[in-house]
C-alpha positions as a Markdown table, in Angstrom:
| # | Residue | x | y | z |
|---|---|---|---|---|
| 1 | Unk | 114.3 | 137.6 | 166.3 |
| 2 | Unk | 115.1 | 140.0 | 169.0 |
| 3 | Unk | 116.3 | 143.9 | 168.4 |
| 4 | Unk | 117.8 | 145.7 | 170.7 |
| 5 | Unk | 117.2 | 149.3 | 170.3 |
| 6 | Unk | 118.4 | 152.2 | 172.3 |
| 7 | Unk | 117.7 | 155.7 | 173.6 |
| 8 | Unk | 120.5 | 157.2 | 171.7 |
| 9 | Unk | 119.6 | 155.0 | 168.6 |
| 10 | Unk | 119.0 | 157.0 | 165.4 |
| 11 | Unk | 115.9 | 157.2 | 163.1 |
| 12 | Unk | 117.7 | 156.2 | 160.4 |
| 13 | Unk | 119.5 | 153.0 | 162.2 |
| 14 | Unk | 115.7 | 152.0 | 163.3 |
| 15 | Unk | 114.5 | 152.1 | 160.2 |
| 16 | Unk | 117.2 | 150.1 | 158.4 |
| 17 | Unk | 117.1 | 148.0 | 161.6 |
| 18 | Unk | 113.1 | 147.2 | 161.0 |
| 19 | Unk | 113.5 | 147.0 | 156.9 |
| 20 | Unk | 116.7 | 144.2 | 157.5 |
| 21 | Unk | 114.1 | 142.2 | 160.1 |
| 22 | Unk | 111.0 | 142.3 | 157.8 |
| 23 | Unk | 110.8 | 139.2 | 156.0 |
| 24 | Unk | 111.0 | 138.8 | 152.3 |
| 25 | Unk | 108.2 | 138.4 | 150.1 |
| 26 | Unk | 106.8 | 135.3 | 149.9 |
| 27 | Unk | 106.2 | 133.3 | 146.9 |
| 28 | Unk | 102.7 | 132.0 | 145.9 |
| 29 | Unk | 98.9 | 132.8 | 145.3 |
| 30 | Unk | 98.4 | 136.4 | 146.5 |
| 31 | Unk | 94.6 | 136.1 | 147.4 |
| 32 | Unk | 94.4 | 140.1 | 148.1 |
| 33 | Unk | 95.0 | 140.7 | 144.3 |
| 34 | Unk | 91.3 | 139.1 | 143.6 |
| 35 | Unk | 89.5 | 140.9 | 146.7 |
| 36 | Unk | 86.0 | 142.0 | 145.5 |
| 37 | Unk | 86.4 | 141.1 | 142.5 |
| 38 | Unk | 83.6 | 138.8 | 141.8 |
| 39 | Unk | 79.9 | 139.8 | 141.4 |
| 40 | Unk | 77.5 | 137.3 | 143.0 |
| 41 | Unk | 73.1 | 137.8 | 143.2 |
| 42 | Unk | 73.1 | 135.3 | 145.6 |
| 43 | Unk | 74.3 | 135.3 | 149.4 |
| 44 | Unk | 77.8 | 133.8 | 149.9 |
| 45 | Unk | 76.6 | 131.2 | 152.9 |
| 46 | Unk | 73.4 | 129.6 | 150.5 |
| 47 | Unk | 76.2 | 129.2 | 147.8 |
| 48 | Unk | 78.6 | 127.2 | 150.3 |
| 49 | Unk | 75.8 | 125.3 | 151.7 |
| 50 | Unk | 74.4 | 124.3 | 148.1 |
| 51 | Unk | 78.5 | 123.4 | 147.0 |
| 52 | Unk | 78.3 | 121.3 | 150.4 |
| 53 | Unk | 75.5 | 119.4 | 149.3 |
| 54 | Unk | 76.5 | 118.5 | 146.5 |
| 55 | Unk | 79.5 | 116.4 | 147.9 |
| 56 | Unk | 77.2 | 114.3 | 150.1 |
């Protein structure tokens, strides 16, 4: 999507010109709600290497 905005353009037309091009929210698993939530003692990469040897 193109916009074409001027010189002469006002703040007000840019912003409802920006807000109308934004896309909508999108439905699904919002991964950022979880962030840091979980405590671990051990480091991330030995507990994806273990979880990968457990499929071979």
């Amino acid at each position: 999507m193109v916009i074409v905005i001027k010189k002469n353009t006002s703040k007000k037309r840019v912003k409802a010109l920006l807000k109308k091009a934004r896309p909508a929210k999108r439905k699904g698993f919002d991964a950022r709600k979880h962030l840091g939530k979980m405590k671990l003692d051990e480091d991330t990469l030995l507990i994806q290497k273990r979880l990968r040897d457990e499929w071979a």
